[in-house]
Structures are given as C-alpha cells and as structure tokens.
C-alpha positions as CSV (number, residue, x, y, z in Angstrom):
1,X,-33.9,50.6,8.9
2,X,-32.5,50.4,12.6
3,X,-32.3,52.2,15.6
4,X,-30.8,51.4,18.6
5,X,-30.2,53.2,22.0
6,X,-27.6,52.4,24.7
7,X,-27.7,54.2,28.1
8,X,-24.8,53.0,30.4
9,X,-23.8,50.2,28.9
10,X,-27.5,48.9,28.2
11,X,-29.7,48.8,25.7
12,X,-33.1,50.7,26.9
13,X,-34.6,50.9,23.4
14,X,-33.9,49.2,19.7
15,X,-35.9,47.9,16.9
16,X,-35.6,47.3,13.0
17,X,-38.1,47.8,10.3
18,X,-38.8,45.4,7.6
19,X,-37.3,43.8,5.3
20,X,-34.3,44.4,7.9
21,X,-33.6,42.8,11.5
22,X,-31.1,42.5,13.4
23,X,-29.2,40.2,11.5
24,X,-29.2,42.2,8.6
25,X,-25.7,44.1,7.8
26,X,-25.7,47.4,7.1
27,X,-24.6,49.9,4.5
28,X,-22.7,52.4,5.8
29,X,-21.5,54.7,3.6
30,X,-19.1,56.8,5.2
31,X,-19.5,55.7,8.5
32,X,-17.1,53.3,7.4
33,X,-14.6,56.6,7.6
34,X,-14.3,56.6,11.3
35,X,-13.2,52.6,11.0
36,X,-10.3,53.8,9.0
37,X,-9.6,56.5,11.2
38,X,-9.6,53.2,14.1
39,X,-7.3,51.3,11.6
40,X,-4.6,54.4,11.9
41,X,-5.4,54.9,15.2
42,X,-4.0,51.3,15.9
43,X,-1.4,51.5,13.9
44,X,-0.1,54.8,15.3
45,X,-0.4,53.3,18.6
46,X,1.8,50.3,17.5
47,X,4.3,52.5,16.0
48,X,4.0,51.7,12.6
49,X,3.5,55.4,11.8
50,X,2.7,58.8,12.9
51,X,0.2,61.5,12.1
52,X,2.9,63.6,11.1
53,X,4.1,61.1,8.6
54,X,4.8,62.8,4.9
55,X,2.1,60.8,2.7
56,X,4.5,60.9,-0.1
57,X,6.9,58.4,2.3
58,X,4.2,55.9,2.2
59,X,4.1,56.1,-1.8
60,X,7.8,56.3,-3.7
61,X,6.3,54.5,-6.8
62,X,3.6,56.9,-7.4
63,X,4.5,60.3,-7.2
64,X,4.3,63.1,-10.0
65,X,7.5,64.0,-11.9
66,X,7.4,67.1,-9.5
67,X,6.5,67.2,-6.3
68,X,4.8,70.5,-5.2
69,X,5.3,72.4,-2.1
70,X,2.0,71.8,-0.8
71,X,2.2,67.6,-1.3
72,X,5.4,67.5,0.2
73,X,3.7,69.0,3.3
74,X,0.9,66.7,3.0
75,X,1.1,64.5,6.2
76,X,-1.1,61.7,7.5
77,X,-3.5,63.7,10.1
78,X,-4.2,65.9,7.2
79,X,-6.0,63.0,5.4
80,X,-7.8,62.6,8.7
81,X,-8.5,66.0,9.3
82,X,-10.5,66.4,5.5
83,X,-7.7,69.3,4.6
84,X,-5.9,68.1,2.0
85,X,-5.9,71.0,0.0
86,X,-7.2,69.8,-3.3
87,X,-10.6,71.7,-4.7
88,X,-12.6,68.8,-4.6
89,X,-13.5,65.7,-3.7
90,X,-11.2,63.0,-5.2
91,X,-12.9,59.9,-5.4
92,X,-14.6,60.4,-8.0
93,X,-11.6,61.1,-9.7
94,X,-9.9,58.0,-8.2
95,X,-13.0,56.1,-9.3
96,X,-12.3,56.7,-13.1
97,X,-8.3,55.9,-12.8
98,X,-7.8,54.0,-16.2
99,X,-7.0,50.5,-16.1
100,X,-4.4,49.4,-14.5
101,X,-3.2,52.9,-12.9
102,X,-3.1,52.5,-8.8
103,X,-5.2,55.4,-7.1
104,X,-2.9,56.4,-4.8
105,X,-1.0,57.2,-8.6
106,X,-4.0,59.5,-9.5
107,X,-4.3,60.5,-6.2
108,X,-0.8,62.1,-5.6
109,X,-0.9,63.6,-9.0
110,X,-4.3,65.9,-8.0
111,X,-3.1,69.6,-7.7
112,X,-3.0,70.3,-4.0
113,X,-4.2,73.7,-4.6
114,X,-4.3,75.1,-0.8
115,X,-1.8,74.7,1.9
116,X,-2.5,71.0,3.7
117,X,-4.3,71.6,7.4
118,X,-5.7,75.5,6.0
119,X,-9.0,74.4,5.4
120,X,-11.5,71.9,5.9
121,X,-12.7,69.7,2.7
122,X,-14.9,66.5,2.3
123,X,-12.0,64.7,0.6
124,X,-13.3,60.9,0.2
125,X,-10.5,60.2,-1.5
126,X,-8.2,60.6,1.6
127,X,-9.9,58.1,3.4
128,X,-9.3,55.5,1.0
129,X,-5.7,57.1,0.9
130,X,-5.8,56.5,4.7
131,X,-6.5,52.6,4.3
132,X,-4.2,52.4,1.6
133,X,-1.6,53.3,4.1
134,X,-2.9,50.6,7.0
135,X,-2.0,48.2,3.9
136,X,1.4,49.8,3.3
137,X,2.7,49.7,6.9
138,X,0.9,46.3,8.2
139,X,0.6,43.8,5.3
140,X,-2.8,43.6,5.7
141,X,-5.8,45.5,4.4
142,X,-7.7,47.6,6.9
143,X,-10.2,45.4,7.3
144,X,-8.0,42.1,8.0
145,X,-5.7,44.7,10.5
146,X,-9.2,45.4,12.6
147,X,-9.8,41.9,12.8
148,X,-7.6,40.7,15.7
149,X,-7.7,44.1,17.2
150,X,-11.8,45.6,17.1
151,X,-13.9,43.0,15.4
152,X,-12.7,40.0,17.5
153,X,-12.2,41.5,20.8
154,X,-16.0,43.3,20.6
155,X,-17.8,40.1,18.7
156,X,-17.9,41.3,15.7
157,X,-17.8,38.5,13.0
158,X,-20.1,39.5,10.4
159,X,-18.6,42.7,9.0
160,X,-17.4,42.8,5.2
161,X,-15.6,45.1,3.2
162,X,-15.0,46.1,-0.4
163,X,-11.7,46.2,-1.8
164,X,-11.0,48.1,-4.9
165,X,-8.8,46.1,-8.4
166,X,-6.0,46.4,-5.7
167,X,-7.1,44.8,-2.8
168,X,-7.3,48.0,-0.6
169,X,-10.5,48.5,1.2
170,X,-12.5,51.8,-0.2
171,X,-11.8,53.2,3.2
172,X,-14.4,56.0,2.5
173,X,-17.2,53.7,2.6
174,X,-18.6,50.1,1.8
175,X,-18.4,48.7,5.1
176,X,-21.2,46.6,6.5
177,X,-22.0,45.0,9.5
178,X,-25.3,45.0,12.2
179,X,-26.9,47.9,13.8
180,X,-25.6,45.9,17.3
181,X,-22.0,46.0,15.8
182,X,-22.3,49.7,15.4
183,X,-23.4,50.0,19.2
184,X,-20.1,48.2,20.4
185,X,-18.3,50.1,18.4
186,X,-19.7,53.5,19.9
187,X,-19.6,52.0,23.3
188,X,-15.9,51.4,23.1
189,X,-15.4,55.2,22.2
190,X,-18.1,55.8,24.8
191,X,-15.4,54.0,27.3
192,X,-12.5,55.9,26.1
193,X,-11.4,52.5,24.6
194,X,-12.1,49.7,27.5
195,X,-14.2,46.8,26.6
196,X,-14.8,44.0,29.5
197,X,-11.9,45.9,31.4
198,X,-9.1,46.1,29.0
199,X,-8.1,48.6,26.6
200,X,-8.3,47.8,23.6
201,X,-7.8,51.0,21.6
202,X,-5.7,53.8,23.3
203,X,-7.5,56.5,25.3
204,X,-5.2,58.9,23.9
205,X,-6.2,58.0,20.6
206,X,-9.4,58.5,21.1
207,X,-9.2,61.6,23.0
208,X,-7.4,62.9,19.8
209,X,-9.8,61.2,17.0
210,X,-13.3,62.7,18.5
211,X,-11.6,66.6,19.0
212,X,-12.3,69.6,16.9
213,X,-8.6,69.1,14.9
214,X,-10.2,71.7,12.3
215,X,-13.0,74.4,12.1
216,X,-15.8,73.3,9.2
217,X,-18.8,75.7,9.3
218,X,-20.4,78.1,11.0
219,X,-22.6,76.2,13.2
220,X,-25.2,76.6,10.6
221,X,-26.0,73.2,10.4
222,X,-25.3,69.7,12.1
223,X,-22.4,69.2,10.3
224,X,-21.0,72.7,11.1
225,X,-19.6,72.3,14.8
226,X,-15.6,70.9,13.7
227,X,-14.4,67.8,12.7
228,X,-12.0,65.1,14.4
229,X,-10.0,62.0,12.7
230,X,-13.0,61.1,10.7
231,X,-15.4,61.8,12.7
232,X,-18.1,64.9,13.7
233,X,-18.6,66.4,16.6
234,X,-22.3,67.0,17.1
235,X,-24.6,70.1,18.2
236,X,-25.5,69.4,21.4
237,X,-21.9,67.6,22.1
238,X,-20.5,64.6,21.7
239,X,-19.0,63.5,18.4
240,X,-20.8,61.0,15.9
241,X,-19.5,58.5,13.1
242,X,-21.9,59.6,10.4
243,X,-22.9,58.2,6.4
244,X,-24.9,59.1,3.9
245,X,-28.4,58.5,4.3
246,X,-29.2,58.6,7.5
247,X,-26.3,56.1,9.0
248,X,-25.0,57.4,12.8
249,X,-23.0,56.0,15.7
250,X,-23.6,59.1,18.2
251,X,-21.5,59.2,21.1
252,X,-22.9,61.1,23.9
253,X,-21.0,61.8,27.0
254,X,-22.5,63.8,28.9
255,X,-26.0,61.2,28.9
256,X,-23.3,58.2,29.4
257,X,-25.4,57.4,25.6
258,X,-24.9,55.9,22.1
259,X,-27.2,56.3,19.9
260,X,-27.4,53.9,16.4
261,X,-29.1,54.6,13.4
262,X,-29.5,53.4,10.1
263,X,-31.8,54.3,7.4
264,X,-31.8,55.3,3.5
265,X,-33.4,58.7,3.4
266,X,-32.7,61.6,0.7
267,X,-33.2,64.5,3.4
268,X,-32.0,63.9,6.5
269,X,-32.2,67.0,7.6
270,X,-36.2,66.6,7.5
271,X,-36.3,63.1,9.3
C-alpha cells in the first residue's frame, strides 16, 4: 500500500499505490503494540508505575478467588516482554468475554501455566492488558495519554483508535494513522527520543524498549533474533515495530535509516 524510506532525517524515497495515498490512514495491526509499549514507556517515565509493578495491583476488582503463584509474579515488563506464561494467546479468549464481564476479569482468570519471564509467547492479550493499565494509572485511554505527549509534539493529528465496550483501546492492534506518521514515529526512536531538539520520550526508555529483554527463536526466521517492549529486533540489526500483513516501522542504526511499510499480503515472507 506504502513505502517510505528515511535516510538521516530525510526522505530519499516514498510512494503509495492505489486506491491509497498519502492521506490514507493505515491499518496497523500489531504495530499498534509498540504504541502501547510508548504509552508505558511514558508513564514509567512520569512515575505512574514501574515495570516491575505486580499486574494484579493494577486490578483488585478482577482477580480469581485464588491467586496462583505464577499471577502473583506476573509484573508489568512481563506483558511487554510476550512471557506471560499462559499456553496461548489470549485475545481471542478476551474477545468472547460474555457480556458485561471486563477482560482484564477473563484475563486474570487464564491459568498462567509457566513461570512469568521463562519463556517467550505471542500473548495479544497482554498488550491490551498493557493499555488497560495506561487507563488505570492516567485517567485517560492510551490513545488520549499519547496525545499531548507523541501525536502533538511529532504532528500527528489524524491517528484513531478502537476502544473495546469499556473504552480501553485494543492495545494489540487497531490503530491507524499515515505511512508519514509511522516515519516520525521511527525517527524519534531513530533519535533515541529527540524531535526538533527536545526529548520527548526518555532515551533510557528507549534504550530498554528496542533490547533483546527475552530469547524467541532460533534465528530461523525474521522474527527469531529476541524481542524488546513490543517490539522486534531485526536480522541484520536494528529493531522494527511490526503487524500483520506486511505493516513495519524498521529502525536502522547502523544506516542512520527508517524504513516504512504498509501492505496487506498473506505471505510475507515471499514479498
């Protein structure tokens, strides 16, 4: 649908295939993860919580009758970091909560079946678990919380995003906004968090969101080189924001590079 290349601060190359332009905003998918991941990371900067926050603290009104070993040891950077410790993915599960029961309710009452941080897992459901939480300690969904603090600051007007029967945004995904939006936002981490000389989201941050937190494959494939805060680290270095589909903000130090992509293809390993 999109591509767009940024090579020290400029854009050398970029281009949009009908129906889309560059007006059009994008679906992300779960690029829309390493947003949430940004939400946190603002709100851990602003002390409003820590990584190493329980998740059950966050949540006194939905927890099981018994709380398990494992979900008491369930902390914050363990949603980030995909190891949760349930056997699957949870959103699905979220997805079908009957009415009127909260997901963080069904959430918390998943069996957390392997020791939080001991392996890595494609949880979904963490990520909206993770924006559920911006809500909890700011007042604000995710997406209002960014406002003031990405969208506005890098000229970002245009971006929505979907909140579930409770007014949290999915967190996982349903995010949209333009392919040039997307650039900022990988120029930013690009910068280690300076846009037009200030810093607007803390280099330590940063440093901490885009490192290998957690082993996740065997280097078999691009997703197989270890996973940050919601974000991938990518073969030939550098880390990448990454949906289904074909949607990627690569960051790419070494080439002072972002790359931006955005497409709708069922094998993106071939394209």
């Amino acid at each position: 649908h999109s591509l767009m290349i940024l090579r020290h601060g400029h854009v050398v190359a970029e281009g949009w295939w009908a129906p889309y332009s560059s007006e059009h905003r994008m679906q992300l998918y779960s690029l829309s993860k390493s947003f949430t991941s940004t939400a946190i990371g603002f709100a851990v900067t602003e002390g409003l919580l820590s990584v190493d926050d329980p998740v059950i603290r966050f949540f006194p009104d939905d927890l099981p009758v018994e709380i398990s070993e494992n979900l008491a040891a369930l902390k914050v950077k363990h949603l980030l970091m995909m190891s949760v410790g349930h056997a699957k993915d949870s959103i699905m599960i979220l997805e079908a909560s009957p009415s009127g029961v909260r997901w963080e309710k069904t959430f918390l009452n998943q069996p957390v079946v392997f020791k939080p941080g001991a392996q890595f897992m494609y949880n979904s459901g963490a990520s909206y678990m993770l924006s559920s939480i911006v809500k909890k300690v700011s007042g604000k969904t995710a997406h209002e919380f960014l406002r003031p603090r990405l969208y506005e600051p890098l000229d970002i007007p245009e971006a929505t995003w979907t909140e579930n029967f409770e007014g949290v945004n999915m967190g996982a995904s349903h995010l949209r906004m333009k392919t040039e939006s997307l650039a900022k936002f990988g120029q930013l981490y690009l910068q280690k968090g300076k846009w037009n000389g200030k810093q607007v989201l803390s280099e330590k941050w940063i440093a901490e969101a885009t490192s290998k937190q957690i082993e996740n494959g065997k280097n078999d494939s691009s997703w197989g080189y270890g996973y940050g805060y919601q974000f991938w680290l990518n073969p030939p270095g550098g880390f990448r924001a990454d949906g289904a589909f074909g949607q990627f903000t690569m960051v790419l130090p070494e080439q002072d590079a972002v790359v931006v992509i955005t497409s709708e293809s069922i094998d993106t390993k071939a394209t």
